[in-house]
N, C-alpha and C positions, 0 to 999 in steps of 0.2 A: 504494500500500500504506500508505504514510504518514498519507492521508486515511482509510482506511476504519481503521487502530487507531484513531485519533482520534476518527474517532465511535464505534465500540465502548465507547471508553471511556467519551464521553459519556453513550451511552444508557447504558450499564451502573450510572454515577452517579446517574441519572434516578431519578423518582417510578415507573419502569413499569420498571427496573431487573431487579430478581427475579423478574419475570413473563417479561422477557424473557430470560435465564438460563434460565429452564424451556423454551426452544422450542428450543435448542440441541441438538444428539446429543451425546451421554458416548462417548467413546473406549472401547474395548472392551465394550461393551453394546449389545445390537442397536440396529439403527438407521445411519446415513449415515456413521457413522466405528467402526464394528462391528471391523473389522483394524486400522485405525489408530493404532499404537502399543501394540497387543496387548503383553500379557505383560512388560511395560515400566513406569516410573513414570509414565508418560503416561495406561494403563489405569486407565480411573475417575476419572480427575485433569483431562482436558482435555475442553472443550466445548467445541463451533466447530461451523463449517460447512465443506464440500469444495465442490468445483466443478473441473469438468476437461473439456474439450473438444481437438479435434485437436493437439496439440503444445505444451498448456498445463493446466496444474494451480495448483490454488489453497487454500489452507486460512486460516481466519482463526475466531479464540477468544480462549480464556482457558482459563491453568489456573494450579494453586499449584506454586509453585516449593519446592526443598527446604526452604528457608529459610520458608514459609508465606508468601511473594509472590504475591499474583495478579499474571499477568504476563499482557499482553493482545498480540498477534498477527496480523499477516497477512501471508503467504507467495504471490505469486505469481510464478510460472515462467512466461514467456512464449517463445514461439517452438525448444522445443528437441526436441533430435531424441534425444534420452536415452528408454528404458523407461519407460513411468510405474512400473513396479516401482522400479524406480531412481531416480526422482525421489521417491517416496513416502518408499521410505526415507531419502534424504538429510535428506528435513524431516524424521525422524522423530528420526533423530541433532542433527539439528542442535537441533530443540526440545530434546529428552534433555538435550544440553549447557548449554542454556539453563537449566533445570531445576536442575541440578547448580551454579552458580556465580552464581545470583541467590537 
């Protein structure tokens, strides 16, 4: 996870930067993270990607933090036997949180 903010951040820095930014899904707007983080600070504020396969979920972006931080991200859950409802929402607080005190 370490590795992949890392390079997020790089590209993000990059000359392809804000092109790359525009391929991203927006958090409450149709597209791959459409419920993600719905009805929240997160709606319209986070870009990223999902990814989730048998007993793993994954999210990794950027979004502005209260304080107008872009904060860059990546959340993966490996091996667990929780809901993906329930994993969803844990990252969704947990970013939330993140939000609030950066």
């Amino acid at each position: 996870a370490a590795f992949m903010t890392h390079a997020l951040q790089y590209l993000l820095k990059s000359k392809i930067g804000n092109e790359f930014e525009q391929t991203l899904a927006v958090s409450g707007l149709p597209g791959g993270l459409y419920s993600f983080g719905a009805h929240t600070v997160l709606s319209e504020n986070l870009k990223g990607k999902s990814g989730y396969m048998s007993r793993v979920r994954s999210y990794a972006g950027i979004f502005n933090s209260k304080q107008n931080r872009k904060l860059v991200f990546c959340i993966i859950i490996n091996n667990s036997m929780a809901p993906s409802s329930k994993l969803k929402s844990a990252i969704e607080q947990f970013l939330i949180s993140q939000y609030q005190i950066h």
